[in-house]
C-alpha positions in Angstrom: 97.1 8.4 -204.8 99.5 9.9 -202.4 96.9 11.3 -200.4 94.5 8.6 -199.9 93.7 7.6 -196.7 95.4 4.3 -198.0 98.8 5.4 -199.3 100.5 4.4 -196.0 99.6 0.1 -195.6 101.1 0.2 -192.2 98.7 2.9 -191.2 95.3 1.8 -192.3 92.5 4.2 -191.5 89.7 3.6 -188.4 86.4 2.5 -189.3 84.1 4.2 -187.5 81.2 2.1 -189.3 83.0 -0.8 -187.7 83.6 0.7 -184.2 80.4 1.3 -183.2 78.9 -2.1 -184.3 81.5 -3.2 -181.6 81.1 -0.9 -179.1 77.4 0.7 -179.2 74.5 -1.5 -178.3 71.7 -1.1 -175.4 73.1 -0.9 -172.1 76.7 -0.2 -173.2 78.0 3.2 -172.6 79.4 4.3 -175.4 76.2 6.4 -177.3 78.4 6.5 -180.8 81.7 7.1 -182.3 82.6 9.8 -185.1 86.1 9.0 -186.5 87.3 12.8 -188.7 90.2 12.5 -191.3 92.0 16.1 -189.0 91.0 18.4 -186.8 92.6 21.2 -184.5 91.4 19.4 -181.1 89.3 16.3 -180.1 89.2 17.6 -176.6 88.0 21.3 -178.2 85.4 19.6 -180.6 84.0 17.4 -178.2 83.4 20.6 -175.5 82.0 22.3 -178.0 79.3 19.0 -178.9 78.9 18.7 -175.6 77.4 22.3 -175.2 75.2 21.8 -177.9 73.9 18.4 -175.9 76.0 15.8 -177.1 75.0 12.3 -175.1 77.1 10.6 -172.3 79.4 8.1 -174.1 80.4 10.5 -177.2 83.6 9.3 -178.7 85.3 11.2 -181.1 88.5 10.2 -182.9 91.1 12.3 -185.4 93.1 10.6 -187.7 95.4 13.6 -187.4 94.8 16.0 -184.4 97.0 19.4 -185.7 96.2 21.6 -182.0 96.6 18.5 -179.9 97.8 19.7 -176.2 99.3 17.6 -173.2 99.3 18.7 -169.6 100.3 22.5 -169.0 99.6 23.0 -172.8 102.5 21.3 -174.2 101.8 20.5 -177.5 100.9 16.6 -178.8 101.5 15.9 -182.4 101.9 13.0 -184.5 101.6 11.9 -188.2 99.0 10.6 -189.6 97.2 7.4 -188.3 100.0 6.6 -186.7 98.3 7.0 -183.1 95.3 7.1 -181.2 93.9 10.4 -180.4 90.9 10.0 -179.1 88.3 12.1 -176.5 85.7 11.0 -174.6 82.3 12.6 -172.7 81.5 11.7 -169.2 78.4 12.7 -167.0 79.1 11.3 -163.8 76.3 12.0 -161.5 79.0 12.0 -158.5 79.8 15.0 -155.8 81.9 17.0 -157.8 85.2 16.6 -155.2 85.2 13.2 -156.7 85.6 14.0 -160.4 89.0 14.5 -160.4 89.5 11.0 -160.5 88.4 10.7 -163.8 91.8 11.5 -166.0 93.3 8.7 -163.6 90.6 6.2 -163.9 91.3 6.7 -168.0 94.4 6.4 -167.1 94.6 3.2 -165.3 91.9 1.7 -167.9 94.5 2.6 -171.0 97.0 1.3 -169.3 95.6 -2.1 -168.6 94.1 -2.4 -172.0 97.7 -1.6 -173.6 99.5 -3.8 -170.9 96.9 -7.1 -171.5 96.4 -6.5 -175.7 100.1 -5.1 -176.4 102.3 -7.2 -174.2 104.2 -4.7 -172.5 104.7 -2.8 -168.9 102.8 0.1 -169.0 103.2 2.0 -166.0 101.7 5.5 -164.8 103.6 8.5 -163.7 101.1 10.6 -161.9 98.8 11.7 -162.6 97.7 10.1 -166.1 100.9 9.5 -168.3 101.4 5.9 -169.7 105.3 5.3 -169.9 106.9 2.2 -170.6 110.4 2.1 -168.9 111.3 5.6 -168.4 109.3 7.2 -171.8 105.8 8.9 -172.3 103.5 6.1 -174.1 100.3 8.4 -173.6 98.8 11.1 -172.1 95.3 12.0 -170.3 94.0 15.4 -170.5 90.4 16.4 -168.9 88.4 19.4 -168.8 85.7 19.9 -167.5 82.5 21.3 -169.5 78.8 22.6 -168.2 77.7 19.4 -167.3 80.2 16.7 -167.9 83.8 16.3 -168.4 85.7 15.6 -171.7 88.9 13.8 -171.6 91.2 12.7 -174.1 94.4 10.8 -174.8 96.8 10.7 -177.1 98.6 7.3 -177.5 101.8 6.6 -179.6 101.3 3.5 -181.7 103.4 3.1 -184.9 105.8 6.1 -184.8 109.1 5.7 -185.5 111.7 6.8 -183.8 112.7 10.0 -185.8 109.0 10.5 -185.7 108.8 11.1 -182.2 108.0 14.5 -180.9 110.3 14.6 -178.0 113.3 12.3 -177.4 111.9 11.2 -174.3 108.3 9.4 -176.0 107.9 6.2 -177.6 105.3 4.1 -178.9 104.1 0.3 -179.4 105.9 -0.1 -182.4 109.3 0.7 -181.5 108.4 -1.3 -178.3 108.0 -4.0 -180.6 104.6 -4.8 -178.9 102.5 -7.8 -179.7 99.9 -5.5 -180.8 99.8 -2.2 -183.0 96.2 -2.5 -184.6 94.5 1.1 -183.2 91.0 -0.6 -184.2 91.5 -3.7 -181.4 93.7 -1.2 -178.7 90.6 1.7 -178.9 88.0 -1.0 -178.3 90.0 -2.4 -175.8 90.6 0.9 -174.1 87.0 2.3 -174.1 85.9 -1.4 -172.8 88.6 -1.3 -170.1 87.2 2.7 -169.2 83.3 1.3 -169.1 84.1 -1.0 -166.9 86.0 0.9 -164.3 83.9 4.1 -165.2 80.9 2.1 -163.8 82.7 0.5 -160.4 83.3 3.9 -159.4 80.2 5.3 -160.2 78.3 3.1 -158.9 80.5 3.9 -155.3 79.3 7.1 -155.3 82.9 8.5 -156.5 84.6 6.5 -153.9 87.9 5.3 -155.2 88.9 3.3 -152.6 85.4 1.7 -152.3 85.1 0.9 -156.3 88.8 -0.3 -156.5 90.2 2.1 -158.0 92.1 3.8 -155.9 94.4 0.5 -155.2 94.4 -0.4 -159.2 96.4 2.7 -159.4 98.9 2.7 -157.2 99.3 -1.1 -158.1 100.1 0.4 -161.4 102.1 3.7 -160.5 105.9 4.1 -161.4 106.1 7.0 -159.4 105.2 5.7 -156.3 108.5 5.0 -154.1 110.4 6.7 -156.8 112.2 10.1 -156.1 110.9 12.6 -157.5 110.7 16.4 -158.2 107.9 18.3 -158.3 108.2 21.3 -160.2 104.8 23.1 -158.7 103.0 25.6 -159.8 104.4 29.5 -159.1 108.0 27.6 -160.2 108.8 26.3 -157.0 110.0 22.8 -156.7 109.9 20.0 -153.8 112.3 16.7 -154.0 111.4 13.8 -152.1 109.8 10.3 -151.7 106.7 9.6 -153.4 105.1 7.9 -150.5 101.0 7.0 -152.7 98.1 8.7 -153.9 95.3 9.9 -150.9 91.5 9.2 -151.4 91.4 12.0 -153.9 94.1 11.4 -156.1 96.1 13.9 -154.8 100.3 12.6 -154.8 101.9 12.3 -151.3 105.3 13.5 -151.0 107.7 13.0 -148.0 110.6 15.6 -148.3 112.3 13.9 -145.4 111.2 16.9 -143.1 107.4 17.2 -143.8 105.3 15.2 -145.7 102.9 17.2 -148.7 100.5 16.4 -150.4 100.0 17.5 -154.0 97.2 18.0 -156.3 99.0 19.5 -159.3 102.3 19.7 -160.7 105.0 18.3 -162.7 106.8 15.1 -162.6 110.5 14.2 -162.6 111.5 11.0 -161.6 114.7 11.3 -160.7 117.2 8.6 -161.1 119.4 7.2 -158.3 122.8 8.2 -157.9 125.3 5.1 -159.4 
């Protein structure tokens, strides 16, 4: 059966049956999990449920996701089972200003779930990918929907190395990590999000107040790196990643002015030898 779900051991299929015994129950959350065999886009599906009145706490994961797309619509593919993609729908009843925090507070959650289950440094480069070393783990994409915001990530668990979509990726398994189950790293993750999802909402959106704010740039590989920011419009500033301000924003210090930047692209750039 070279098309059953189970032809590949090493890549054994979710259970959503078993997920949301572990993660639904009063008070939690998560309001259910759909696991699909494909689709073109959690992120797209999950907009679309959520105009239709899909609950706070939808998860939905793809087995394969065949449209997946990173930040500034790069494409994110991988075989298979073989990683977590996986989306998410928030209603946070915070001041709007403050919900662009959200892809970072996923962001810091994955990362400490990944860096506690999987034994290994997870970092962040800003403003959501999960790299170990100098290689993309993960990435966080949100968008925002009529009354809530969806965000997804794709994480790279048991790809191989010629599996990898871009030279510069990796995943848990050629990481040799302690841990490359999907079922025990999702339920870790969306535990790990819960919890920080409710610090900051009950501040009122207030990073700083709820913690969240410091958790990140405690986990940040970008801060006191250099870096180039390749901005939007194609220009590009180098400098000294200084920290992230109260909105998440990345603060830059060229050596002649100091910026601070709410989008664009990150290189860190490696010392001279």
């Amino acid at each position: 059966m070279p098309n059953s779900r189970y032809s590949d051991l090493d890549r054994p299929p979710l259970s959503a049956a078993a997920l949301n015994r572990a993660l639904v129950h009063p008070g939690s959350l998560w309001s259910g999990v759909t696991v699909v065999e494909s689709t073109g886009s959690t992120n797209a599906d999950l907009a679309e449920a959520a105009k239709e009145g899909a609950e706070e706490g939808t998860v939905l994961v793809a087995e394969t996701q065949l449209s997946g797309r990173g930040r500034l619509g790069r494409v994110w593919s991988a075989p298979p089972r073989s990683g977590l993609m996986v989306s998410i729908l928030l209603k946070p009843e915070v001041p709007p200003t403050a919900q662009g925090w959200l892809p970072l507070l996923y962001a810091v959650a994955a990362a400490s779930a990944v860096r506690r289950l999987a034994e290994v440094d997870v970092r962040l480069k800003w403003p959501n990918d999960l790299l170990i070393g100098e290689r993309k783990l993960a990435g966080v994409l949100a968008e925002r929907t009529d009354d809530g915001v969806v965000i997804g990530m794709g994480l790279n668990v048991s790809l191989r190395t010629d599996e990898l979509p871009v030279e510069t990726a990796t995943s848990l398994g050629i990481e040799e990590a302690a841990c490359v189950d999907r079922d025990p790293l999702l339920r870790a993750v969306l535990r790990e999000v819960e919890s920080h999802y409710r610090d900051w909402a009950a501040a009122g959106g207030d990073a700083e107040a709820a913690g969240l704010r410091a958790a990140y740039q405690a986990s940040s590989a970008t801060i006191g790196r250099q870096v180039r920011v390749e901005l939007p419009g194609g220009q590009a500033l180098t400098g000294t990643a200084t920290g992230i301000d109260h909105a998440g924003h990345l603060q830059v210090d060229s050596g002649h002015e100091r910026y601070t930047l709410s989008a664009g692209d990150v290189v860190h750039v490696r010392s001279a030898e």
